[in-house]
C-alpha positions in Angstrom: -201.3 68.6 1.1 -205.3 68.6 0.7 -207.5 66.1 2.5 -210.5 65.3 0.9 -212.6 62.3 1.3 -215.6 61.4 -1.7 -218.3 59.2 -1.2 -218.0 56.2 -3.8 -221.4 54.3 -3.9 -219.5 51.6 -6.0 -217.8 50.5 -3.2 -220.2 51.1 -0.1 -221.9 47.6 -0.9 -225.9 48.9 -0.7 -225.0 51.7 1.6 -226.1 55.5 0.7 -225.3 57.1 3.9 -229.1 57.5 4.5 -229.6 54.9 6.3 -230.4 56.0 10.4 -227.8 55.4 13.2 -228.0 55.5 16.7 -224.5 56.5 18.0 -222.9 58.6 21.4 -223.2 62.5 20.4 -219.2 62.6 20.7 -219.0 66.2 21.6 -221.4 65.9 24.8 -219.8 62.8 25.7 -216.3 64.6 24.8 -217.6 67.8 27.4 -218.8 65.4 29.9 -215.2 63.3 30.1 -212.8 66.0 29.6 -214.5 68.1 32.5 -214.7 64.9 35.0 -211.0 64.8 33.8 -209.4 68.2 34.4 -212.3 70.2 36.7 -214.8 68.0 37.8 -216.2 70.8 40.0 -217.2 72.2 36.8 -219.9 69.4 35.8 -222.7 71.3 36.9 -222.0 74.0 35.0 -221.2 71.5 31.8 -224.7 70.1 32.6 -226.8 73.2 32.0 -224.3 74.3 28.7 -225.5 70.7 27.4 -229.0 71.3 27.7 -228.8 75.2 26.2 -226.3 74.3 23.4 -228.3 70.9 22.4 -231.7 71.9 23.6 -232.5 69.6 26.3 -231.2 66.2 25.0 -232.7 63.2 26.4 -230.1 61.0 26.1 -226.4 60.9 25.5 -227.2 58.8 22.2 -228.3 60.1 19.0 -230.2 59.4 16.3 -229.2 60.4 12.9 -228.3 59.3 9.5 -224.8 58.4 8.4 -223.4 61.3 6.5 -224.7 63.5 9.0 -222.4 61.8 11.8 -219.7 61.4 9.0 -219.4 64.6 7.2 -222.6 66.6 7.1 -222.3 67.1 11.2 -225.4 67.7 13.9 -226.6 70.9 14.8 -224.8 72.7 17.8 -226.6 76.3 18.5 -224.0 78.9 20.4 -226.8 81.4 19.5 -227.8 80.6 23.5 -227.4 83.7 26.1 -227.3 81.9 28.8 -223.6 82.0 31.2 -223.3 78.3 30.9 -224.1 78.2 27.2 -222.1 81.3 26.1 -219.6 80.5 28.2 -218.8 76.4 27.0 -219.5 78.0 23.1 -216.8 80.8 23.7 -214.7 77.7 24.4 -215.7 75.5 21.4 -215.0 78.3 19.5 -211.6 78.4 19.9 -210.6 75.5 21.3 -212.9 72.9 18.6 -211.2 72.7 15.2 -213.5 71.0 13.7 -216.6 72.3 13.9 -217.6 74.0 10.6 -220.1 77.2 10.6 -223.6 77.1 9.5 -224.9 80.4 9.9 -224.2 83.4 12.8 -223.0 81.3 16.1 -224.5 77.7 14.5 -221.8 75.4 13.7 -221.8 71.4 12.4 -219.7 69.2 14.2 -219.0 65.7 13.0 -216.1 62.8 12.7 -214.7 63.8 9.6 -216.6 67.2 7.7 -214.1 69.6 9.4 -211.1 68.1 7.8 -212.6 67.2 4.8 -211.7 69.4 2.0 -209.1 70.8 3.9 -205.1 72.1 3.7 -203.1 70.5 6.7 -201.1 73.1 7.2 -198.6 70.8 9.0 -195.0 70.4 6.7 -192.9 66.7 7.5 -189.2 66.8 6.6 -187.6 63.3 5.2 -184.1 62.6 3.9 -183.7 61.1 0.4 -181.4 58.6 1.5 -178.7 60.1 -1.2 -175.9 59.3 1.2 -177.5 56.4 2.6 -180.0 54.6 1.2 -181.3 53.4 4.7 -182.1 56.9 5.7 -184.4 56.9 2.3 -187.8 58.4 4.1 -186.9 58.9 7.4 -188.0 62.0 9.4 -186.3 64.7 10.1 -189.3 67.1 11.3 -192.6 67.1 11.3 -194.3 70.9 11.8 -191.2 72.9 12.0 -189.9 70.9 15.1 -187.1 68.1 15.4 -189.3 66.2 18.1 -192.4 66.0 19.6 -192.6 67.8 23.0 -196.0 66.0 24.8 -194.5 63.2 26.3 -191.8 62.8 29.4 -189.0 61.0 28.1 -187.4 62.3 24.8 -187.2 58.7 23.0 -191.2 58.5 23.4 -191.0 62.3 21.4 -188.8 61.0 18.7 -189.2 60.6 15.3 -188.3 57.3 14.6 -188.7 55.8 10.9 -190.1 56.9 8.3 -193.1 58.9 7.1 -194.8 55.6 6.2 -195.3 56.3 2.6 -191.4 55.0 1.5 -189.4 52.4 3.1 -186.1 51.6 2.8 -185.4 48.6 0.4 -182.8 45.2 0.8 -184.3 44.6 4.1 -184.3 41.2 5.4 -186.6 39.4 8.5 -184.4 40.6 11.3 -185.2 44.0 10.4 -188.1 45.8 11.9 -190.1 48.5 9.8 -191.0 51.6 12.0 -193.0 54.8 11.1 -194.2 58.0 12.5 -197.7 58.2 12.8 -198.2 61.9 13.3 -202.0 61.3 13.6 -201.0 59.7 16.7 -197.8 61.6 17.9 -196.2 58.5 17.9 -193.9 55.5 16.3 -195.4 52.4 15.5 -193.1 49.2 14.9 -193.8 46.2 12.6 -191.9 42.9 12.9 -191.7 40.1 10.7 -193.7 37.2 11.7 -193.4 34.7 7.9 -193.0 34.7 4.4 -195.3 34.8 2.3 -196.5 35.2 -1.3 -199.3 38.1 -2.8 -200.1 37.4 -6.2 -197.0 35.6 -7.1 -194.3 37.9 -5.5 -192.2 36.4 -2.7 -192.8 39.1 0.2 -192.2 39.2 4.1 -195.4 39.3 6.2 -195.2 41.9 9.0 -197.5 42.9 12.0 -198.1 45.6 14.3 -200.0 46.7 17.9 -200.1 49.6 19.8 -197.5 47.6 22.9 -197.5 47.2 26.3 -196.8 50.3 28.3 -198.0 48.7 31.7 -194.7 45.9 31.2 -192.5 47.5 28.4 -190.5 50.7 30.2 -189.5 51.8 27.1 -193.2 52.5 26.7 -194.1 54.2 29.8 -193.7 57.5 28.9 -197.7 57.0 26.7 -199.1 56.4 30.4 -201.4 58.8 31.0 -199.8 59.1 34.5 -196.6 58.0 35.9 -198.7 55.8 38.2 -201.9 54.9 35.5 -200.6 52.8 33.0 -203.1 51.3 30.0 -202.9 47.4 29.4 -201.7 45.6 26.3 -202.5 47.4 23.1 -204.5 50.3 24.3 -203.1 54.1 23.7 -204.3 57.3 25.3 -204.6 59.5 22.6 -205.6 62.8 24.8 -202.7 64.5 24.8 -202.2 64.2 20.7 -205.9 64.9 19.8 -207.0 67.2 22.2 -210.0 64.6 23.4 -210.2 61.7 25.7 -209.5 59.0 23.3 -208.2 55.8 23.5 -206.7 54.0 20.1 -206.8 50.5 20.3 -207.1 47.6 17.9 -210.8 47.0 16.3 -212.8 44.7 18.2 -210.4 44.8 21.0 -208.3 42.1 19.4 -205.4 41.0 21.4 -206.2 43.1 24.2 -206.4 41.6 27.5 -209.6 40.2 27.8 -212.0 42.4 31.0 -212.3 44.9 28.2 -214.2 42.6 25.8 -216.2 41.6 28.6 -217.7 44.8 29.2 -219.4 45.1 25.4 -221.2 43.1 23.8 -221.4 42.4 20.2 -217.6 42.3 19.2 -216.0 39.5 17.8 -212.5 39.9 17.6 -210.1 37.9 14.8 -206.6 38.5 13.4 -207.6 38.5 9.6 -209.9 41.4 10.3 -208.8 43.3 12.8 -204.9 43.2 12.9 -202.5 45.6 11.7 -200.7 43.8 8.8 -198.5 44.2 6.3 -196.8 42.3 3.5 -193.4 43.9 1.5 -191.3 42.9 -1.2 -188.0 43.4 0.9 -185.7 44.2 -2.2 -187.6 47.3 -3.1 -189.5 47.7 -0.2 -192.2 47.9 -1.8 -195.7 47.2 -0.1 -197.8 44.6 -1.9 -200.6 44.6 1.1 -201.3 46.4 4.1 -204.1 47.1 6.6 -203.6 50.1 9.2 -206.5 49.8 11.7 -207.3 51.7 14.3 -210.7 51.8 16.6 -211.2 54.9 19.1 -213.0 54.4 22.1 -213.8 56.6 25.4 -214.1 55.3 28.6 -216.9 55.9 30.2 -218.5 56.2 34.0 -221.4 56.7 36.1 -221.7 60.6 36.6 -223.5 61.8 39.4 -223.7 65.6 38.8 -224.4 64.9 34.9 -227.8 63.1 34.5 -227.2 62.0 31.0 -224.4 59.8 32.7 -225.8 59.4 36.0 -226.5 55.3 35.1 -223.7 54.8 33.3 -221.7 51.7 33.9 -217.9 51.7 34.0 -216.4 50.6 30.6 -214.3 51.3 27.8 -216.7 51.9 25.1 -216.0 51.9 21.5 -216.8 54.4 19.1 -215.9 53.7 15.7 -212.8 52.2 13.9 -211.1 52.7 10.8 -208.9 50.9 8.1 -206.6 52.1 5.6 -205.7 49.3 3.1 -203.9 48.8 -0.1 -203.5 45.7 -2.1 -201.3 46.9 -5.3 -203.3 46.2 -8.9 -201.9 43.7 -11.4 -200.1 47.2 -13.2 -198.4 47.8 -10.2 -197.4 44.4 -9.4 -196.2 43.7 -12.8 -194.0 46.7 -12.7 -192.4 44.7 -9.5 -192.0 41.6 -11.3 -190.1 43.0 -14.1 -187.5 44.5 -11.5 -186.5 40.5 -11.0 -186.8 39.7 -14.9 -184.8 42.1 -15.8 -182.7 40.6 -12.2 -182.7 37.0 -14.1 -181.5 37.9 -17.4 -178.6 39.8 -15.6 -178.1 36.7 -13.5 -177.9 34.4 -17.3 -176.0 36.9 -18.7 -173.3 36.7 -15.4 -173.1 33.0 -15.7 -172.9 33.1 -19.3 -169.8 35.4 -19.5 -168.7 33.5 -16.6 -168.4 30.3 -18.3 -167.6 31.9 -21.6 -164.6 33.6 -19.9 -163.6 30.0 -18.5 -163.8 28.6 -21.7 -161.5 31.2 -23.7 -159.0 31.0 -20.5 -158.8 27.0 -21.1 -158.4 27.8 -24.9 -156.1 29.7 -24.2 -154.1 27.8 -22.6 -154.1 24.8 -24.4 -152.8 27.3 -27.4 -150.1 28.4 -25.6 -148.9 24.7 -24.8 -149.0 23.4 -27.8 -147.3 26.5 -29.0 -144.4 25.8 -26.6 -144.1 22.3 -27.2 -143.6 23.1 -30.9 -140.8 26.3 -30.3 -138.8 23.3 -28.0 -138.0 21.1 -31.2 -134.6 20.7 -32.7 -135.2 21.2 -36.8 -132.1 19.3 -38.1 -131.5 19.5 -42.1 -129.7 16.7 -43.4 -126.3 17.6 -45.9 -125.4 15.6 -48.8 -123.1 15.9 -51.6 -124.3 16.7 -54.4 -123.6 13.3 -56.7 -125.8 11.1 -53.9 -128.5 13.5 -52.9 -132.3 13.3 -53.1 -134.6 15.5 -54.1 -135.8 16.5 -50.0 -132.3 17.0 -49.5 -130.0 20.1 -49.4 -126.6 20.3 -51.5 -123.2 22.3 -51.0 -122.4 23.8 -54.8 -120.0 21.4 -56.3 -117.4 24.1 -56.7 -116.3 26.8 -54.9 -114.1 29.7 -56.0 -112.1 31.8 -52.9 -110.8 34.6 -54.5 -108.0 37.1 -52.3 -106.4 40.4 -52.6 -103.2 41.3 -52.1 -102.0 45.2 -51.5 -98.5 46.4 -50.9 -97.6 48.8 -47.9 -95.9 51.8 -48.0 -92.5 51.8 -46.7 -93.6 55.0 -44.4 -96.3 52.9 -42.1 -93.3 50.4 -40.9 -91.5 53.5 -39.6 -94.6 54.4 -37.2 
């Protein structure tokens, strides 16, 4: 499967990708966290890399347009000799997969460029649902393996649901729909919260978060330590994405509240920024859906690291995405047919239904008034002849008997 992403100036409302943006270089701030993280006695050493690899930055913010940050990438320059250079580029070498090469030891690194265009050379394994058709989609393996192996308890490894591309249909509101997010090395459940109705199809209005792994024990094994647990709807995405990310809805929403605090400029609401989704529960088919996700990083004051030395102590966000779907009118069509074709079944039932009744009491009455007619006596009136009518029957008026007579042999009497 190929993963490529094309700029569609139709639908970027103004925006050319031009336009200048002042955002947190995420592979310094990546560096800088990471090190604080696993080997914090290695921040001076992180410190001096910085200022080879990125040529003396003066802040931890950059300027730059769009596409760059996007896809085109900033510059990073391992063509540095120095031990703390060559020695943090030896390690983005191998350890950074998405930093793409521009020239002999330059590279771009940016949010999405190193995937873009790409072959994910991971292979998922569903079942048809030939046998059952509630196992239709669901995950069998994902990259060769039966189950993840980066969290502590198997059930937080497991594949549950399916891929999230094919759902299994007649489901009803106490059903919950759950699917793997490999992206995020983890299941994700949706429950039903109302009907509703998306261009004129009945459907079943589902939500989802991210959970509570600091109350629900079925959740603790996405702490980040047995004894750090995040608060409602936040997700430490480290150990799946190699980085010190944290997923969590955009805007914060439904989060508990000291994180909104800390930032300014957010404005949380549900019709934005929730996870929703809206299926037609016979097919399973879904009419709308938003899957939104906003990474952040936390951040701190870093003494040894004077890009971070003023820092204050927050979760800060970085960007957010949304993948949505709202079916065309061809597509929805196609759905309403199924129950057209469903209705004139339905007629036709009723219709051979009654017609069935109708020949049954047809039938019947048939039969009875065939039995009361085979329970009458017919009786003939006889007459003689000389007195009879014409509707009545006659004997001849004469009748001849005629016998025969035969004489025995003597011989027979003997016997």
């Amino acid at each position: 499967m190929k993963s490529t992403w094309f700029f569609n100036p139709k639908k970027s409302n103004g925006l050319t990708g031009d336009e200048d943006m002042v955002f947190p270089h995420l592979m310094i701030l990546g560096m800088a966290m990471m090190t604080l993280r696993d080997k914090p006695a290695a921040m001076p050493i992180v410190g001096k890399a910085v200022d080879s690899i990125f040529h003396k930055p003066a802040s931890l913010f950059v300027k730059a347009k769009a596409k760059d940050i996007l896809f085109d990438g900033l510059p990073v320059d391992c063509t540095v000799k120095d031990f703390a250079g060559a020695a943090v580029c030896n390690l983005l070498k191998t350890e950074a997969k998405d930093l793409v090469k521009d020239g002999e030891d330059r590279y771009k690194f940016s949010l999405f460029g190193g995937k873009n265009g790409t072959i994910a050379p991971e292979r998922m394994k569903v079942l048809r649902g030939t046998k059952n058709f509630k196992d239709v989609g669901r995950v069998l393996e994902w990259n060769g393996k039966p189950a993840l192996d980066i969290w502590p308890e198997d059930h937080c490894n497991a594949y549950n649901g399916t891929d999230s591309t094919i759902f299994a249909p007649l489901f009803g509101p106490d059903d919950d729909i759950v699917s793997f997010g490999y992206e995020i090395c983890r299941s994700i459940s949706a429950h039903y919260r109302h009907h509703s109705k998306i261009k004129g199809v009945n459907t079943l209005h589902y939500t989802a978060d991210l959970g509570d792994m600091s109350k629900n024990e079925e959740e603790k094994c996405f702490c980040p330590t047995p004894d750090t647990c995040l608060t409602r709807n936040l997700y430490d995405m480290t150990k799946c994405v190699g980085a010190p990310i944290i997923g969590s809805p955009p805007h914060f929403y439904d989060c508990e509240k000291n994180w909104l605090d800390l930032v300014d400029g957010l404005h949380p609401n549900q019709e934005d920024h929730e996870m929703d989704m809206d299926f037609e529960p016979m097919t399973a088919t879904p009419i709308r859906a938003h899957k939104r996700l906003q990474f952040n990083m936390f951040i701190q004051p870093i003494a040894k690291f004077k890009l971070m030395k003023t820092f204050p102590e927050a979760l800060l966000p970085l960007f957010w995405v949304e993948e949505g779907i709202l079916l065309d009118d061809e597509f929805v069509n196609k759905v309403k047919v199924v129950f057209k074709a469903m209705a004139v079944v339905n007629f036709l039932k009723w219709l051979l239904v009654l017609g069935g009744i109708g020949m049954g009491v047809a039938a019947g009455v048939l039969h009875y008034k065939s039995r009361q007619s085979s329970g009458k006596l017919d009786i003939t009136k006889v007459t003689p002849k000389n007195g009879s009518s014409k509707t009545e029957k006659s004997w001849p008026p004469t009748m001849h008997i005629n016998t025969i007579s035969a004489s025995v042999p003597a011989n027979l009497d003997k016997n």
